[in-house]
C-alpha positions as CSV (number, residue, x, y, z in Angstrom):
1,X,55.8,-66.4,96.8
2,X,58.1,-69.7,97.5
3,X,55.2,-72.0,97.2
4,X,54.5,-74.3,100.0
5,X,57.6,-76.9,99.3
6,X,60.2,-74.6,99.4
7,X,58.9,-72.4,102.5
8,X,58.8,-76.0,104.1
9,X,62.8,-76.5,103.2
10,X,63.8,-73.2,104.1
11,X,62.0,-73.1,107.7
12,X,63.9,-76.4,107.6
13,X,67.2,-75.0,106.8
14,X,66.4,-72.4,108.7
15,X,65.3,-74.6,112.1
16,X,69.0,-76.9,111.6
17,X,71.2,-74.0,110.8
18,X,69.5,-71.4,113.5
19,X,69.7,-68.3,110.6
20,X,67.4,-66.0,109.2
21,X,66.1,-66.2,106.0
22,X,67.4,-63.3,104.6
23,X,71.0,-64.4,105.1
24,X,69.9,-68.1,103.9
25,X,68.4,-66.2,100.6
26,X,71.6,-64.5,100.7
27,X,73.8,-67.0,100.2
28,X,71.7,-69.1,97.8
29,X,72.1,-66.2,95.3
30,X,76.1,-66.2,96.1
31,X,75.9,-69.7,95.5
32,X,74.5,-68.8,91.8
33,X,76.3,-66.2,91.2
34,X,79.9,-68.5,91.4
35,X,77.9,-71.0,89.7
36,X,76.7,-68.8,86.5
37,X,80.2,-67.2,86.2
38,X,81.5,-70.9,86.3
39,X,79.5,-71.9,84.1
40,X,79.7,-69.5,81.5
41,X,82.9,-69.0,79.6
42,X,84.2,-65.4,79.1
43,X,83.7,-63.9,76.4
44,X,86.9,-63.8,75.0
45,X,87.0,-67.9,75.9
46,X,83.5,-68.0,74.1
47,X,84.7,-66.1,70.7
48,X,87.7,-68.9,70.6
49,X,84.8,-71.8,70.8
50,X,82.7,-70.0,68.5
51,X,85.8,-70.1,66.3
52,X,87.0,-73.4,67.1
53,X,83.4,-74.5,65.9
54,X,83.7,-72.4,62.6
55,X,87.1,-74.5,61.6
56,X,84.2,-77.8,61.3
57,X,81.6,-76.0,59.5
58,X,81.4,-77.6,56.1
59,X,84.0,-80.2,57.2
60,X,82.3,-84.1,56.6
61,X,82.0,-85.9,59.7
62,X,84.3,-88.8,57.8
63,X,86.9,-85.8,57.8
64,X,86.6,-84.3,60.8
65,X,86.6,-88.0,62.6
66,X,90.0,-88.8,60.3
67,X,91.6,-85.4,61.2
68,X,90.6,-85.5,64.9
69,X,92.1,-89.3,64.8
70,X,95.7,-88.2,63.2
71,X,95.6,-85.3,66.1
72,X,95.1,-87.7,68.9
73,X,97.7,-90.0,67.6
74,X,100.3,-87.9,67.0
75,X,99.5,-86.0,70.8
76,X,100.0,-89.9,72.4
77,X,103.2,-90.8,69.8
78,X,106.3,-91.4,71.6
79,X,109.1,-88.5,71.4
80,X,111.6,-89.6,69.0
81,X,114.8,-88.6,70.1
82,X,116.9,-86.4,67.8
83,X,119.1,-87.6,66.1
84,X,123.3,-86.7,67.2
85,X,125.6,-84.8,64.9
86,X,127.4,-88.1,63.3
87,X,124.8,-90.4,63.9
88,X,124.1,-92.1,60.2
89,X,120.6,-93.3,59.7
90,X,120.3,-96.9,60.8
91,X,118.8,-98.9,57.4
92,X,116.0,-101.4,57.9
């Protein structure tokens, strides 16, 4: 059933750790089971990417990459302070 490779590693596994192989098979398929719900988003998280991916549908790459650009710039920008009650604007 394992094929010849894999019963050699798991009689390994089995040999350095001193368990059965049931509780070795055991955790393996833990081991997936964190992984898979790791790797896949919920679905509410999925709906939002689905979404997010809608906004770009018919949007020209030379667009999106403009858009994206102004985002990232304005996310980095320093905070301007507010200006105070009495402050007048300085002229340049």
């Amino acid at each position: 059933m394992l094929g010849s490779r894999r019963t050699a590693r798991l009689r390994r596994v089995m040999r350095e750790t001193g368990l059965p192989a049931e509780i070795l098979l055991d955790v393996a398929i833990e081991l997936l089971d964190i992984a898979s719900r790791k790797l896949s988003p919920s679905p509410i998280r999925r709906t939002a990417l689905g979404l997010g991916a809608a906004r770009w549908r018919n949007v020209s790459p030379k667009e999106r990459s403009e858009v994206l650009r102004r985002a990232a710039q304005a996310r980095w920008a320093k905070p301007r302070p507010a200006p105070v009650r009495g402050d007048k604007p300085k002229n340049k």
